[in-house]
TIPA-492057 format. One record per residue (C-alpha): y, x negated, z negated; residue in one letter. Coordinates in pm, 1 decimal. Layout:
! residues N
SEPA          y          x          z   res
SEPA          Y          X          Z     a
...
! end
This chain:
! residues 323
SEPA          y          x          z   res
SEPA     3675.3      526.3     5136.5     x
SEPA     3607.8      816.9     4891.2     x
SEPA     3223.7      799.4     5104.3     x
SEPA     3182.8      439.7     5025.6     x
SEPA     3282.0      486.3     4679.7     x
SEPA     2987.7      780.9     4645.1     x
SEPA     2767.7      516.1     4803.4     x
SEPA     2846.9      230.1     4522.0     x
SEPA     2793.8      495.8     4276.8     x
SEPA     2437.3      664.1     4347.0     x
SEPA     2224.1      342.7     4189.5     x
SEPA     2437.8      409.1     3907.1     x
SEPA     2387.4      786.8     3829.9     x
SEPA     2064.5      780.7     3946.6     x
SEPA     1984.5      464.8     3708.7     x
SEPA     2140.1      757.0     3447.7     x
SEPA     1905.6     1025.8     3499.6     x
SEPA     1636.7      793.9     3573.0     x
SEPA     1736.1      665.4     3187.2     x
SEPA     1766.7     1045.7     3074.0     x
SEPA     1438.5     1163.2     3219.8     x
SEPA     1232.4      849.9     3099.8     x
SEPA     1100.6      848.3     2688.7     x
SEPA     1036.1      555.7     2511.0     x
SEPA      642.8      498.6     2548.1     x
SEPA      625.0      593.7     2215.1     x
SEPA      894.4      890.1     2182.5     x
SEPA      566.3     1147.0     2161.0     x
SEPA      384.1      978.8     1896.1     x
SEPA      452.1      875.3     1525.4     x
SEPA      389.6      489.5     1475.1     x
SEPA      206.5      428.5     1143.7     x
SEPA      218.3       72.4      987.9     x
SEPA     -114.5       15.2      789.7     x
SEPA     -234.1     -335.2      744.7     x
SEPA     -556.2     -571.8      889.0     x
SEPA     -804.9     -414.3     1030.5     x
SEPA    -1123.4     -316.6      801.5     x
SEPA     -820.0     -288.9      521.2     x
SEPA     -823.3       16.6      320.5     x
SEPA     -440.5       69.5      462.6     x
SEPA     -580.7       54.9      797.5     x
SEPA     -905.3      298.2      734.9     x
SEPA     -700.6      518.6      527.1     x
SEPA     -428.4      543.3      875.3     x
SEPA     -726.9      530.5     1127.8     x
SEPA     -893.7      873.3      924.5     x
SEPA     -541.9     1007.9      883.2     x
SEPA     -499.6     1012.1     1269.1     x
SEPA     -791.5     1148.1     1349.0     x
SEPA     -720.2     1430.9     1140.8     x
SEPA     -413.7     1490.6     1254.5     x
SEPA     -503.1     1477.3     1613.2     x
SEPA     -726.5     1760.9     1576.0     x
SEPA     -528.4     1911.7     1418.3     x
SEPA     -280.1     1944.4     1645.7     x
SEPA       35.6     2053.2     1499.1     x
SEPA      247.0     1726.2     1481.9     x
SEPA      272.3     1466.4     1699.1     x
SEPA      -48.3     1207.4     1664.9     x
SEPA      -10.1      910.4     1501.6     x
SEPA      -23.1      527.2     1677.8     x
SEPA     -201.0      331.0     1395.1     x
SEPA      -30.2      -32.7     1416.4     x
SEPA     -189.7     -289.1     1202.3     x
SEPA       44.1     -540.5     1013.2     x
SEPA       -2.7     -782.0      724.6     x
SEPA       85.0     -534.3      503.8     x
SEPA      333.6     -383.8      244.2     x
SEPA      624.4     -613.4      275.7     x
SEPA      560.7     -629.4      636.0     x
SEPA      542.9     -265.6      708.1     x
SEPA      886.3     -226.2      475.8     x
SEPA     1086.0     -457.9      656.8     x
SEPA      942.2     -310.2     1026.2     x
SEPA     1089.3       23.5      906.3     x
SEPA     1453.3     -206.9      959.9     x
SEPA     1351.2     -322.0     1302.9     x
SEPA     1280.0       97.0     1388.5     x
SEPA      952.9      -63.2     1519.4     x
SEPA      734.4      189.8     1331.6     x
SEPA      817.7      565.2     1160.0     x
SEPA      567.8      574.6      886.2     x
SEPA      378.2      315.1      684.6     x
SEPA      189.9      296.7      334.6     x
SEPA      319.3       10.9       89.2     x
SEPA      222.2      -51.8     -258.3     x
SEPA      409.9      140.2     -481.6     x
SEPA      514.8     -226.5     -664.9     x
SEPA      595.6     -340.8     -333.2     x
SEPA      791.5      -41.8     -244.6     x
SEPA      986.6      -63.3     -595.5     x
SEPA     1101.7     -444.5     -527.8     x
SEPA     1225.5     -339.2     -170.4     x
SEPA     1429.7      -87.2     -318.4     x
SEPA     1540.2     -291.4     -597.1     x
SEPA     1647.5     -596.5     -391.3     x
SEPA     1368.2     -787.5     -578.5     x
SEPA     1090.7    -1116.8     -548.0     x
SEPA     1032.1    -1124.2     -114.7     x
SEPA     1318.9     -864.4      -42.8     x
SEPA     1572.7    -1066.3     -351.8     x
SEPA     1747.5    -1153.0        1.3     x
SEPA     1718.5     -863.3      223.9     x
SEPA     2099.7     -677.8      116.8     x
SEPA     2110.7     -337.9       19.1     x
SEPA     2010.9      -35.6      254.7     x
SEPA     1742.4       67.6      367.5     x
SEPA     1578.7      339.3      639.9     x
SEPA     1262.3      455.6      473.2     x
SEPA     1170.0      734.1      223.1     x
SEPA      862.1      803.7       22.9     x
SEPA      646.5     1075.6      123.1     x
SEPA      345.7     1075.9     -130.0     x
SEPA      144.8      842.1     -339.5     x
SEPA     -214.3      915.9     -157.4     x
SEPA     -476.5      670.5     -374.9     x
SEPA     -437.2      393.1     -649.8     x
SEPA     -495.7       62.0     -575.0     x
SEPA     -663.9     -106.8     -867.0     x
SEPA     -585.7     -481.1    -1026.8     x
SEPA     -932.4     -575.6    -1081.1     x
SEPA    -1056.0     -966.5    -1200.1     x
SEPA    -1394.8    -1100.4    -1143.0     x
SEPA    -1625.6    -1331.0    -1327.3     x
SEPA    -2045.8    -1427.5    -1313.1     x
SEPA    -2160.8    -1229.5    -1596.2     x
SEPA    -2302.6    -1567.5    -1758.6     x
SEPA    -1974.4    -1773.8    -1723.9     x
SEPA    -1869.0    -1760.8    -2071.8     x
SEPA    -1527.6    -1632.9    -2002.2     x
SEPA    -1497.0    -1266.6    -2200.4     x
SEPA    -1103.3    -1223.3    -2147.1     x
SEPA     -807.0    -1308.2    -1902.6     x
SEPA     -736.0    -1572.6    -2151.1     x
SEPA    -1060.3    -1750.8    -2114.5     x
SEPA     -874.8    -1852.0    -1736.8     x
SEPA     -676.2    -2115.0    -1908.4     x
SEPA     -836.1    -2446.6    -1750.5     x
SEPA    -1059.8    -2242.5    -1458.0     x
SEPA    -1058.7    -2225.6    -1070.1     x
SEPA     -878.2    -1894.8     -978.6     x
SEPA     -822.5    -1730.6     -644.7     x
SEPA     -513.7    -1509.2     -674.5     x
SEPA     -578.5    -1347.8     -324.2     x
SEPA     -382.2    -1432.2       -6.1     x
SEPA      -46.5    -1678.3      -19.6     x
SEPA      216.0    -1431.9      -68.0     x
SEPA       11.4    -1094.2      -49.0     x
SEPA       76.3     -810.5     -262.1     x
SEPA     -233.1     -877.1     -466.2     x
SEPA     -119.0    -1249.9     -511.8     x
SEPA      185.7    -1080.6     -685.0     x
SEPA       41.4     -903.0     -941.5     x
SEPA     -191.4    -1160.3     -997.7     x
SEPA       57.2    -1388.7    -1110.6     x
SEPA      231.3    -1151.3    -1338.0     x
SEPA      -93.8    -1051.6    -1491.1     x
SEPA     -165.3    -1396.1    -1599.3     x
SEPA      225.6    -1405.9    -1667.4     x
SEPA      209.6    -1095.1    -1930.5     x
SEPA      -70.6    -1280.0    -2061.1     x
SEPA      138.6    -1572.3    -2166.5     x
SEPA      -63.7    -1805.2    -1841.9     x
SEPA      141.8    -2019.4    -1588.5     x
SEPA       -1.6    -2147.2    -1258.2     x
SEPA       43.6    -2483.0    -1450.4     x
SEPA     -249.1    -2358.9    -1665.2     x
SEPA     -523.8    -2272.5    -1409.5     x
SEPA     -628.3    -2411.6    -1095.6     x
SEPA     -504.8    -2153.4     -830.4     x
SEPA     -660.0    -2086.4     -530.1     x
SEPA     -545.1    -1890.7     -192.4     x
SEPA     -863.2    -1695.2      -71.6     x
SEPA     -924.4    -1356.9       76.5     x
SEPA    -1158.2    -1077.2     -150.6     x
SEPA    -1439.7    -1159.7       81.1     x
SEPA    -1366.3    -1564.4       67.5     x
SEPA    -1346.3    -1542.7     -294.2     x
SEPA    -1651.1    -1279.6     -357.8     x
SEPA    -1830.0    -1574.8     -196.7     x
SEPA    -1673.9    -1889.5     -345.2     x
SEPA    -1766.9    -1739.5     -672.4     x
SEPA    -2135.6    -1677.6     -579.1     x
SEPA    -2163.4    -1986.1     -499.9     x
SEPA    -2015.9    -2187.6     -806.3     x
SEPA    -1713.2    -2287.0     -614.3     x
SEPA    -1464.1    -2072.9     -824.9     x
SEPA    -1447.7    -1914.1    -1171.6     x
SEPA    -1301.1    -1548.9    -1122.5     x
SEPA    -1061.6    -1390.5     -859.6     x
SEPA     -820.8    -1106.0     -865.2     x
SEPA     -843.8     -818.0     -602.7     x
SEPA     -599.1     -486.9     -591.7     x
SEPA     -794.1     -270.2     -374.9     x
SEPA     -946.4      102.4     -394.1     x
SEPA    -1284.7      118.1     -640.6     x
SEPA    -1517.7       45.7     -533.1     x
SEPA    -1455.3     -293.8     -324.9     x
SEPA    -1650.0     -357.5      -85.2     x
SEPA    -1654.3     -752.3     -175.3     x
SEPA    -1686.3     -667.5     -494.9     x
SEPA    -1979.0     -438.8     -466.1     x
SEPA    -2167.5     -658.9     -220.9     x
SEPA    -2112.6     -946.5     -444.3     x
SEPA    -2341.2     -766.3     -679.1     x
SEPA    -2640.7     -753.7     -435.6     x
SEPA    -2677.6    -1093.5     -535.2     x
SEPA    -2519.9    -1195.9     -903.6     x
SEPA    -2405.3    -1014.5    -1238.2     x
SEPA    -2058.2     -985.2    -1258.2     x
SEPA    -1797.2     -874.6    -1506.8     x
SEPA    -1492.9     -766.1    -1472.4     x
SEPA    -1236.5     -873.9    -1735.2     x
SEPA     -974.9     -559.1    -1892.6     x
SEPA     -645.7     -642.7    -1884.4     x
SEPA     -509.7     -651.0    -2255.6     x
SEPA     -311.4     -318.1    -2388.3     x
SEPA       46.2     -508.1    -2504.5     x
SEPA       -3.6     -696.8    -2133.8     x
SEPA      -46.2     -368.5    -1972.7     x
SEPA      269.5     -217.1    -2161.0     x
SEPA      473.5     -543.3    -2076.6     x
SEPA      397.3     -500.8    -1683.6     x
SEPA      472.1     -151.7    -1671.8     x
SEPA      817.9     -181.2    -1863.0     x
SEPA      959.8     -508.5    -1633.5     x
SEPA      795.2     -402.0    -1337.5     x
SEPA      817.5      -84.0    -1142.2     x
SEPA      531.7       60.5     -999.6     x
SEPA      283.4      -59.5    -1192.4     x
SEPA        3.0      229.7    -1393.3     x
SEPA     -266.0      193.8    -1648.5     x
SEPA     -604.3      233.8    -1510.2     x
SEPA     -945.5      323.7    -1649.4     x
SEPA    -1272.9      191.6    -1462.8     x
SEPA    -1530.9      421.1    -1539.5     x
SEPA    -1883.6      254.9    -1640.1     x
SEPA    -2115.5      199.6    -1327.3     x
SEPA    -1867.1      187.1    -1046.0     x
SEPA    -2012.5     -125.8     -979.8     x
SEPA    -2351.9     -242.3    -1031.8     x
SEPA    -2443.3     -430.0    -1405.2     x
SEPA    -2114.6     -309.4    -1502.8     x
SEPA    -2220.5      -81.3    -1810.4     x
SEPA    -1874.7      -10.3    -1975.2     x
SEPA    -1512.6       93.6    -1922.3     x
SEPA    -1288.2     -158.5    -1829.2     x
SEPA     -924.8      -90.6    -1901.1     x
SEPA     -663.3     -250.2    -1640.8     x
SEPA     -342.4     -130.9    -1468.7     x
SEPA     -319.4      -13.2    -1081.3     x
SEPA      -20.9       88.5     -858.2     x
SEPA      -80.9      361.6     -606.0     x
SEPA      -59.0      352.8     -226.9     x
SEPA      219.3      539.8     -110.5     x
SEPA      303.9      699.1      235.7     x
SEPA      646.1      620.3      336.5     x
SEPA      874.7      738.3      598.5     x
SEPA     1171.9      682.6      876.9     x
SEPA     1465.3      868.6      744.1     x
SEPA     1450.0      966.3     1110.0     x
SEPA     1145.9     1156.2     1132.5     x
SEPA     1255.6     1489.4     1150.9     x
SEPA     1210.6     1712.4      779.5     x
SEPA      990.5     1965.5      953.0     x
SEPA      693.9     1662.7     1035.8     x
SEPA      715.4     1522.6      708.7     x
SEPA      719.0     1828.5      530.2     x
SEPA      370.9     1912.8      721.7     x
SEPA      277.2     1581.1      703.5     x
SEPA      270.9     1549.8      327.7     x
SEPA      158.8     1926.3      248.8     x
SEPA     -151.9     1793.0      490.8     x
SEPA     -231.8     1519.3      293.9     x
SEPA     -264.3     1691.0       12.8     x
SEPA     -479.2     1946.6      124.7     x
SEPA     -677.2     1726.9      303.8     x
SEPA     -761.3     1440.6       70.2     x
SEPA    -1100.3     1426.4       -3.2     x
SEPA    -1152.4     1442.6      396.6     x
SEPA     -909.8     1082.0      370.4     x
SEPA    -1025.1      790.8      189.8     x
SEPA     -942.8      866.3     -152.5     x
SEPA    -1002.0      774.9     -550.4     x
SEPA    -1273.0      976.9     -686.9     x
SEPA    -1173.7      916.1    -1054.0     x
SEPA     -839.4     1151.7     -955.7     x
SEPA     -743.8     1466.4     -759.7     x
SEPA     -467.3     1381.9     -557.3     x
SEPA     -231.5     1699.7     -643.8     x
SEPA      161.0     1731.3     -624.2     x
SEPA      218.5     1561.4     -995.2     x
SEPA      -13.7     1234.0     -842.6     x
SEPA      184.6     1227.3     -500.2     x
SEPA      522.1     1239.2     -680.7     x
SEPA      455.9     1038.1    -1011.5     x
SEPA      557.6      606.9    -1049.8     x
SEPA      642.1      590.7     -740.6     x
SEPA     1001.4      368.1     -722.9     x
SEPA     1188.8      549.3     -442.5     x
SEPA     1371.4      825.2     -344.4     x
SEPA     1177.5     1109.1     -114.1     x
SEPA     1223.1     1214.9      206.1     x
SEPA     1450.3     1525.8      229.1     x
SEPA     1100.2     1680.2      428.1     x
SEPA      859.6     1616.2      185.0     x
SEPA     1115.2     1700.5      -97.8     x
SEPA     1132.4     2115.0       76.4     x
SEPA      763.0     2058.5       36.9     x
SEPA      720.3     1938.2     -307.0     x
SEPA     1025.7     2226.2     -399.1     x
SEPA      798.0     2509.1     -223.8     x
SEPA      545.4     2378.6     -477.9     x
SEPA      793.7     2362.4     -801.0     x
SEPA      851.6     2010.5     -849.8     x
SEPA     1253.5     1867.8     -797.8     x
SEPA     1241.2     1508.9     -698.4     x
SEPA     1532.0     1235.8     -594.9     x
SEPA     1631.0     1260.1     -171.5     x
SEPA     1747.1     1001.9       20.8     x
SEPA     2014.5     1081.4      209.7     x
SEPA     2035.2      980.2      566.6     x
! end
């Protein structure tokens, strides 16, 4: 009996080393949430691995594309990836139970690691279309980016701090390079992009017409960085783009690198000392050195308690997470 009992119970324990013995497929790498491919999230990640793979010291990273901020943020819940980068406006709404995440409940997984780049409102018009300032858009055709993207977002509550409704303009739902085109070719008025300068649409729309980019005004920029978090003011130096012969002033937020409260403090703490160092080897904005006050600065979240022994090694306190 006690035999035939041993023989019921092999499948079982060897099922339970077979379990023990067996990783996750992914168990050796770090899963990095970016967003679509030819993105500046996902170039930024794709460099980033590379880097670290030859590098050597921490496990590599699995670069997963995603449709972006929101999407990576709410992944982080479903433990399907361990690090991601959001926008920082994004990031602050998650944590603030606000707009997309207004119904998500309270609690969340994920820490911030570093701000790495800013990611820069920027508006679009033909250089002979008449329209000088964000309130010429009253009556035009306006793409506001993707339905429900990031840059969508703060197009709306640019227009918004300007005292403009969707009631007042025609909106439209078009991707940079859709709208880089539709405006070429007469079909729109101006479009919004929050991307890295120089964009690429941007600066191949230029190959072909004189643009202008419109500067957000200085009482709208104060109103969108005092009711929304995240949210920077921004120079554009003269020349980025091509035509463009003077300063335009505007408000960014900054890509930030965020992490799994699981990711052990002795990764993340290499991870975001290697960032640093390594910046101008990453995609990066050349207008700023990416330093410890940068990485740590408007950005609405708590750290990881990792990066935190980092940024303390370095003489800067900041808010942990606790896990």
């Amino acid at each position: 009996m006690k035999f035939l009992k041993l023989l019921l119970l092999l499948p079982i324990i060897a099922l339970c080393f077979g379990c023990g013995s067996t990783k996750p497929p992914e168990s050796d790498v770090l899963r990095l949430g970016t967003g679509g491919e030819g993105g500046m999230y996902y170039t930024y990640g794709t460099k980033l691995a590379e880097l670290i793979a030859a590098d050597g010291k921490i496990r590599p990273l699995d670069v997963k594309t995603s449709s972006g901020s929101a999407s990576n943020l709410r992944l982080f819940k479903e433990k399907a990836i361990d690090l991601a980068i959001v926008q920082s406006d994004t990031l602050s709404d998650a944590i603030n139970g606000r707009g997309n995440f207004s119904n998500d409940g309270k609690g969340f997984s994920y820490a911030a690691v570093a701000a790495v780049y800013h990611e820069v409102c920027q508006i679009v018009v033909l250089k002979d279309s008449g329209i000088q300032t964000v309130n010429d858009l009253v009556g035009k055709r306006v793409s506001i980016s993707d339905l429900e993207s990031g840059s969508m977002k703060n197009a709306l509550q640019i227009l918004e701090a300007h005292g403009i409704t969707k009631e007042m303009f025609s909106p439209l739902y078009m991707s940079f390079a859709e709208a880089a085109a539709a405006l070429q070719d007469g079909m729109i008025d101006a479009f919004f992009v929050t991307a890295a300068v120089p964009s690429v649409p941007i600066t191949k729309l230029t190959d072909a017409k004189e643009i202008r980019l419109l500067s957000i005004s200085e009482d709208a920029q104060q109103k969108l960085i005092d009711v929304y978090g995240g949210y920077t003011q921004y120079k554009i130096p003269a020349n980025i783009y091509k035509g463009q012969t003077e300063e335009v002033s505007t408000i960014g937020v900054k890509a930030v690198l965020v992490a799994s409260t699981e990711v052990p403090d002795k990764e993340i703490s290499y991870l975001t000392e290697f960032v640093l160092k390594n910046y101008e080897k990453l995609p990066h904005d050349k207008n700023v050195k990416l330093d410890v006050n940068f990485a740590v600065e408007n950005v609405a979240a708590g750290f990881h308690s990792g990066a935190a022994k980092f940024y303390e090694s370095q003489g800067v306190t900041v808010d942990v997470i606790k896990k």
